[in-house]
C-alpha positions in Angstrom: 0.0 0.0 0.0 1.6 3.6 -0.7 1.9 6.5 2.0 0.5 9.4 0.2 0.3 12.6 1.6 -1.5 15.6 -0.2 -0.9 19.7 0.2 -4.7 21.0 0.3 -6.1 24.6 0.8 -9.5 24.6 2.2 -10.9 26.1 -1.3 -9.2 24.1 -3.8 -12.0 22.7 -5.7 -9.1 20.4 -7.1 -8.0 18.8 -4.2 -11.9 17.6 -3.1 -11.6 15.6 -6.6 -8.0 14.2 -5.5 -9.7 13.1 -2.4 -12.9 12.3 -4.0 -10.7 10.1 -6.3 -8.5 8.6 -3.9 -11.8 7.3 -1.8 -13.2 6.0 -4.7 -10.1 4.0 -5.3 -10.1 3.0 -1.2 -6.7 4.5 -0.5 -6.1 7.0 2.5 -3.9 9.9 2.5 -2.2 12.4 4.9 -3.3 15.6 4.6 -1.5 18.8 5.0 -3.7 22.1 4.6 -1.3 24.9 4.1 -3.8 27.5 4.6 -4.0 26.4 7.8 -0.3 25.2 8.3 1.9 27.9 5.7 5.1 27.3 7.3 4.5 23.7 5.6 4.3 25.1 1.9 8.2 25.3 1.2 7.7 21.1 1.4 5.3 21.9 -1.1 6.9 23.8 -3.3 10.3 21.7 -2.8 8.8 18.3 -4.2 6.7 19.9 -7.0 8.6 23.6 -7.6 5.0 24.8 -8.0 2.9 27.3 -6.1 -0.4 25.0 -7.6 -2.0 22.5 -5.0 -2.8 19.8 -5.0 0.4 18.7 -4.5 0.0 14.5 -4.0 3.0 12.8 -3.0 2.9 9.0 -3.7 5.5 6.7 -2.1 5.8 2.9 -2.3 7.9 0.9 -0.4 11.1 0.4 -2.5 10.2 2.8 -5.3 11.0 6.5 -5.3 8.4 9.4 -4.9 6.1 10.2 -7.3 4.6 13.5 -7.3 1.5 14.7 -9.0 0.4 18.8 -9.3 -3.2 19.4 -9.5 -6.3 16.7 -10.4 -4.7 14.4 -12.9 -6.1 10.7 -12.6 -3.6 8.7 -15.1 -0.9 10.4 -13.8 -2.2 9.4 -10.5 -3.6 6.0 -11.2 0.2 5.5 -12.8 1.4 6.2 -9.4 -0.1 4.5 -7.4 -0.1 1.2 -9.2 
């Protein structure tokens, strides 16, 4: 199973279909809002060197980080498989 953590703001309409899309595919996720956390955005911008969220990291034992800006299924479905 991966760990996948996600960089959310509260009014991203992007990151509810991340989540809505992660449920759907019964996966759970760590959530970090940086609206409500900022000093946590520099890890943000770091793995992705965007300013966009989502930012969805996806990590699997043995394999390296995959990280995926904005609502973009394949990319994600790619990821996590």
């Amino acid at each position: 199973m991966p760990t996948i953590t996600m960089y959310t703001t509260q009014t991203c309409a992007s990151c509810q279909m991340v989540k809505k899309w992660l449920t759907m595919k019964d996966l759970k996720w760590e959530e970090v809002r940086i609206d409500q956390f900022p000093e946590r955005q520099q890890e943000a911008i770091d793995l992705s060197s965007s300013t966009t969220v989502p930012v969805t990291v996806i990590e699997k034992p043995g394999s390296m980080k995959s990280v995926v800006v904005g609502f973009k299924p394949a990319q994600l479905a790619e990821a996590i498989s």
